[in-house]
C-alpha positions as CSV (number, residue, x, y, z in Angstrom):
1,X,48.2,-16.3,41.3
2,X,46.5,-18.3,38.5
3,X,43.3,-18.2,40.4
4,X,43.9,-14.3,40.7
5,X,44.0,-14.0,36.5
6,X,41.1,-16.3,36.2
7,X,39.0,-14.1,38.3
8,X,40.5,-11.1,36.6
9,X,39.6,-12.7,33.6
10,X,35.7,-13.6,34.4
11,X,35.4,-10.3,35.8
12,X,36.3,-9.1,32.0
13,X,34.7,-11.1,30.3
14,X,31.3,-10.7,32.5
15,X,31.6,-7.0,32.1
16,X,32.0,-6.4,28.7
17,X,28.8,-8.6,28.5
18,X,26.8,-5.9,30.9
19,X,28.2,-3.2,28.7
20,X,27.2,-4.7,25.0
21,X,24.1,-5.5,26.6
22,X,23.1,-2.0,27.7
23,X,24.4,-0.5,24.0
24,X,22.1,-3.3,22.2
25,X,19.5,-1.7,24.5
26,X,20.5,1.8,23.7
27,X,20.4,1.2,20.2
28,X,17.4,-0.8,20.3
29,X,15.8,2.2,22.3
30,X,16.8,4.9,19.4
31,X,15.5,2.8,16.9
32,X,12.2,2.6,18.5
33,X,12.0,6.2,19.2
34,X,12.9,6.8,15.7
35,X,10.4,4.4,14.0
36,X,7.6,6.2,16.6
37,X,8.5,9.6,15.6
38,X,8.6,8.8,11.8
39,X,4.7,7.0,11.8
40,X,3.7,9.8,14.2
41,X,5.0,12.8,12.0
42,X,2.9,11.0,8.8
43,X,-0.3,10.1,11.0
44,X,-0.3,13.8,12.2
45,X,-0.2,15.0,8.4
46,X,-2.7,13.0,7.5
47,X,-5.1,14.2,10.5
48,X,-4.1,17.9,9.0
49,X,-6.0,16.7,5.7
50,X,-8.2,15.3,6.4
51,X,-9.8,17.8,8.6
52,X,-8.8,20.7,6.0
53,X,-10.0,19.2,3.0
54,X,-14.0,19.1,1.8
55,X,-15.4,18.6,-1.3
56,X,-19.3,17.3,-2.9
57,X,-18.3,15.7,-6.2
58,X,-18.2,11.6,-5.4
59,X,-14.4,11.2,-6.3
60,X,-13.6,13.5,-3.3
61,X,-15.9,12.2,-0.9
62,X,-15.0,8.6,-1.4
63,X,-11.1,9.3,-1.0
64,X,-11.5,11.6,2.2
65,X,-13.6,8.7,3.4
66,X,-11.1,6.0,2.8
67,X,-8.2,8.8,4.3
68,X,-10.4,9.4,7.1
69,X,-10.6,5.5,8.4
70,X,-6.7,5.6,7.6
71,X,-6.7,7.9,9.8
72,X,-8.5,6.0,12.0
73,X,-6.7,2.7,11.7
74,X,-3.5,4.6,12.1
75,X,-4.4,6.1,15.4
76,X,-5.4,2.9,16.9
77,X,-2.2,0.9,15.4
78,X,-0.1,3.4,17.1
79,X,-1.7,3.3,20.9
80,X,-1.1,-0.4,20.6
81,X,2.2,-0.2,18.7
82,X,5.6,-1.4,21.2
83,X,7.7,-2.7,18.4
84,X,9.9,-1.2,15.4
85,X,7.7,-3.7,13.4
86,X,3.8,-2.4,14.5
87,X,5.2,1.5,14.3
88,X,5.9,0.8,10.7
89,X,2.4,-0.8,10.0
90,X,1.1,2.2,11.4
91,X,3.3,3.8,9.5
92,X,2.2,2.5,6.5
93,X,-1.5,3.0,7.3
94,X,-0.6,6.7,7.7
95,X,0.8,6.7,3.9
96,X,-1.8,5.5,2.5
97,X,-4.1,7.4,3.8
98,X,-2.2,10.6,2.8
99,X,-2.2,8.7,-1.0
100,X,-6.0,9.2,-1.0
101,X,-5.9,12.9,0.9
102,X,-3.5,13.4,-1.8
103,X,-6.5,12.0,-4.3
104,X,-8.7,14.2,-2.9
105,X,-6.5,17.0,-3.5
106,X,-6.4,15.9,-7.3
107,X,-10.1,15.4,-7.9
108,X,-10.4,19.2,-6.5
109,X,-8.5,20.4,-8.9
110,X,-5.5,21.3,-6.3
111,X,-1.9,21.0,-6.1
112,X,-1.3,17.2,-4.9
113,X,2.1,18.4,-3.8
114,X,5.5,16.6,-3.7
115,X,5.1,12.8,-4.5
116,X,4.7,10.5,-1.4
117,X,7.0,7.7,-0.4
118,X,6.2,4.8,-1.8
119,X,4.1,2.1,-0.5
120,X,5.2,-1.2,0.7
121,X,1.9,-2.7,-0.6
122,X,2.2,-0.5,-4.5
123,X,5.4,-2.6,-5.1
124,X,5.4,-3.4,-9.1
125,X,1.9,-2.3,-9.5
126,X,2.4,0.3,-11.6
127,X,-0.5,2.6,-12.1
128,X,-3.3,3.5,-14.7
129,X,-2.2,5.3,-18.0
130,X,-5.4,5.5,-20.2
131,X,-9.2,4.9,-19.6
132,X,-10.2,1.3,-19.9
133,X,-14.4,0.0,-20.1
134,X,-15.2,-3.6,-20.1
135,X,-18.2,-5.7,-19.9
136,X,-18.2,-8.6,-17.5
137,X,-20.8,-10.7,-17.7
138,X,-23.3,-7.8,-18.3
139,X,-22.0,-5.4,-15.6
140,X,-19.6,-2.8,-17.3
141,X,-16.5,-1.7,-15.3
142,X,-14.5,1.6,-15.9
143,X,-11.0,2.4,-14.4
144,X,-8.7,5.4,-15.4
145,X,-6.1,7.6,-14.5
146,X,-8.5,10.4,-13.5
147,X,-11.1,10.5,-10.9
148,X,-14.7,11.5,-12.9
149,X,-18.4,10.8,-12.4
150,X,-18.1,6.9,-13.2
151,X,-14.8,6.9,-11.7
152,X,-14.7,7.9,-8.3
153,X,-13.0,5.4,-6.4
154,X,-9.4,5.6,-6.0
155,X,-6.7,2.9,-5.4
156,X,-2.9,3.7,-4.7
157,X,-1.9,0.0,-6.3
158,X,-1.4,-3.2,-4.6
159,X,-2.7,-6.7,-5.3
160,X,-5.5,-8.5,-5.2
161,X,-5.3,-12.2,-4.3
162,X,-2.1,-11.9,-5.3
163,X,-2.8,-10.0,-9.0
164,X,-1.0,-7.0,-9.1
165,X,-3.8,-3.9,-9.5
166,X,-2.5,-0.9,-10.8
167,X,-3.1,2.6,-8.7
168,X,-5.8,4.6,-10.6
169,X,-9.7,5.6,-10.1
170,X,-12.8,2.5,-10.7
171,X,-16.3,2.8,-11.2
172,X,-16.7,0.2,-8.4
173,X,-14.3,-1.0,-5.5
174,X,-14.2,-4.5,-6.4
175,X,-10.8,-5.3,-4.8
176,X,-13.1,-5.2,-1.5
177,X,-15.9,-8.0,-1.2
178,X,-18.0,-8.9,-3.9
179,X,-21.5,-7.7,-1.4
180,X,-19.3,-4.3,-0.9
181,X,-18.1,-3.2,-4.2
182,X,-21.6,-4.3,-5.9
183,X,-19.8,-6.8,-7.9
184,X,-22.8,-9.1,-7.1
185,X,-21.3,-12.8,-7.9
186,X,-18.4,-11.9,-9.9
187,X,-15.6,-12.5,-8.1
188,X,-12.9,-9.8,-8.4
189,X,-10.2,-11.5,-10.3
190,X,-12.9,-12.3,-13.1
191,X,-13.4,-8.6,-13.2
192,X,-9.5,-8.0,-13.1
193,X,-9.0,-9.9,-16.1
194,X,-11.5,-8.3,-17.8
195,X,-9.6,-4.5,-16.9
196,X,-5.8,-5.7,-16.8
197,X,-5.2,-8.8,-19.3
198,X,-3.4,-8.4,-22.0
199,X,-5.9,-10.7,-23.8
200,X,-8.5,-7.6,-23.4
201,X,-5.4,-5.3,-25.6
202,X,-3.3,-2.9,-24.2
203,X,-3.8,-3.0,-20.2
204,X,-2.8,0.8,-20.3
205,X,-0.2,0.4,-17.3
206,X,3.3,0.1,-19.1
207,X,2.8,-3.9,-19.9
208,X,5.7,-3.8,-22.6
209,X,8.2,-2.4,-20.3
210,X,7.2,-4.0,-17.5
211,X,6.6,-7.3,-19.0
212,X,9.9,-9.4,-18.6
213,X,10.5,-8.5,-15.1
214,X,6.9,-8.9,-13.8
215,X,7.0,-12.4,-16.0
216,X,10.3,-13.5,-13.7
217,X,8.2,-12.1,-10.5
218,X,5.0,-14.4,-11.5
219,X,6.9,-17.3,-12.5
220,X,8.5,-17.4,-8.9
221,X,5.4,-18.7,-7.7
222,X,5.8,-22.0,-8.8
223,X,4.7,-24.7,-10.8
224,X,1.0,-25.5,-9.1
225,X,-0.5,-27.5,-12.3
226,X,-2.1,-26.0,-15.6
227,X,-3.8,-23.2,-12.8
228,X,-0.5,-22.5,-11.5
229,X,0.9,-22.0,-14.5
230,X,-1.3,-19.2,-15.9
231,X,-1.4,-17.9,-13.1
232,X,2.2,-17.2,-12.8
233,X,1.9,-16.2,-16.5
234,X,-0.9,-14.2,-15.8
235,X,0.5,-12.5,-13.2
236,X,4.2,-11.9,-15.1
237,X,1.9,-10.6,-17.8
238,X,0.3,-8.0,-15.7
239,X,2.7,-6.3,-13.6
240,X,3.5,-2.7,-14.2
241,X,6.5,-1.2,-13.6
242,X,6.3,1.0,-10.1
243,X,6.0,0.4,-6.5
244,X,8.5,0.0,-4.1
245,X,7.6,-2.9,-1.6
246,X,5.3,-5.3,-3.0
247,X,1.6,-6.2,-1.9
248,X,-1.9,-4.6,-3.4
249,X,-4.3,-6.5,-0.6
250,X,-2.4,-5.5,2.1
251,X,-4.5,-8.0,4.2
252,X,-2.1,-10.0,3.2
253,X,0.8,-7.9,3.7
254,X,0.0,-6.2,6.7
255,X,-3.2,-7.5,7.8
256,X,-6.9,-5.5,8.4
257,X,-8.9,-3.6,6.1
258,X,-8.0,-3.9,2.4
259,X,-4.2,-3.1,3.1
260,X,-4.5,-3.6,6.6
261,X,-5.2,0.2,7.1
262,X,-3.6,2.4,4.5
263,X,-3.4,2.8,0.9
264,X,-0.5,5.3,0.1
265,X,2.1,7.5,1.4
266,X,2.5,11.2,2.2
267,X,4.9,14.1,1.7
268,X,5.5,17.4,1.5
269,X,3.5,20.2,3.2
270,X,-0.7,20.4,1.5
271,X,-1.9,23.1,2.7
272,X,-1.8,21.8,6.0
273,X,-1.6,18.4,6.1
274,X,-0.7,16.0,3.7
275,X,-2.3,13.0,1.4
């Protein structure tokens, strides 16, 4: 008899096992279907702008460019994606390159549409509020909230090496390699500095109201010496006040490209596809 309720028992036991196992699966399964379908629905927009949209004047070209290897990088992230993790990368590289379609849109003088989610790599970033020209060792920069004729490369906000960089249009791409944004031998946080510290007056990104919590962010980093130290101060000092995630150089938040293939998100319906 005992041996009876002791195989009664296992028998239990064992099959309640089979049957969590196979609802982990399920939900595991709907979660991945669900992740897939969400990065494929914002890939798929993005493909819809970037074939509808044209335009000659620099600012537009340069952001359907940077949408258009989005787009790329998105397409390939997704053929090789199997987990919840790689569908939101590609995910992510699908956003941002709706945030420069959605650039585009602006530079052509068209209704951007509803805002985008945000990006994982924007997070505290904040974004450019007035036009700022500096001189860097000869070489003068220019960033501003609108795209123009010495402005027309866009950024959706992120960091670089760890500085937050706020979203906004530069004369040169200098968050990319010193050869490739013709920065020569300045290196890009010299040239950050120069746009973004406070020490150079008003950054023009909400620094006052974004000061104390972007100070607690940049102190989190840790004592590392009198370097450290600025740094962290520095980098309290500079933080803006959007975002959502965290990360400008998604390198080295998602790895590949400057954010690892993306630079915003996309929403709402632009005349076909979406930035």
């Amino acid at each position: 008899m005992e041996l009876l309720l002791v195989a009664i028992l296992v028998a239990l036991l064992v099959g309640g096992f089979v049957w969590w196992r196979r609802e982990q699966a399920a939900r595991e399964a709907r979660s991945l279907a669900d992740v897939r379908a969400d990065a494929q629905r914002w890939y798929e927009r993005l493909g819809g702008q970037v074939m509808n949209l044209h335009g000659d004047a620099p600012a537009v070209r340069q952001a359907l460019v940077d949408a258009a290897e989005r787009y790329n990088a998105a397409g390939s992230q997704l053929e090789q994606a199997g987990t919840v993790q790689q569908y939101r990368l590609a995910r992510e590289t699908a956003l941002e390159g709706l945030a420069y379609a959605r650039a585009a849109r602006l530079a052509l003088g068209l209704d951007p549409g509803p805002e985008l989610p945000p990006l994982a790599a924007a997070q505290g970033a904040g974004e450019l509020t007035k036009e700022r020209q500096v001189q860097v060792q000869g070489q003068t920069f220019k960033a501003g909230p609108q795209p123009g004729q010495d402005t027309p490369y866009y950024y959706p906000g992120g960091r670089y090496q760890g500085r937050p960089v706020p979203a906004g249009w530069y004369s040169t791409p200098w968050w990319k390699t010193a050869l490739g944004a013709g920065a020569g031998v300045l290196g890009g946080l010299l040239i950050a500095d120069a746009l973004f510290s406070p020490a150079f007056a008003d950054p023009g990104y909400g620094y006052e109201a974004g000061y104390q919590e972007g100070f607690g962010d940049g102190a989190d980093y840790g004592d590392q010496g009198d370097a450290g130290d600025q740094g962290a101060a520095d980098q309290g000092a500079d933080y803006g006040d959007q975002g959502d995630f965290g990360g400008a150089d998604q390198a080295a938040d998602f790895g590949g490209g400057d954010f690892g293939g993306g630079d915003f998100g996309g929403g709402g319906d632009f005349g076909g596809g979406d930035w």
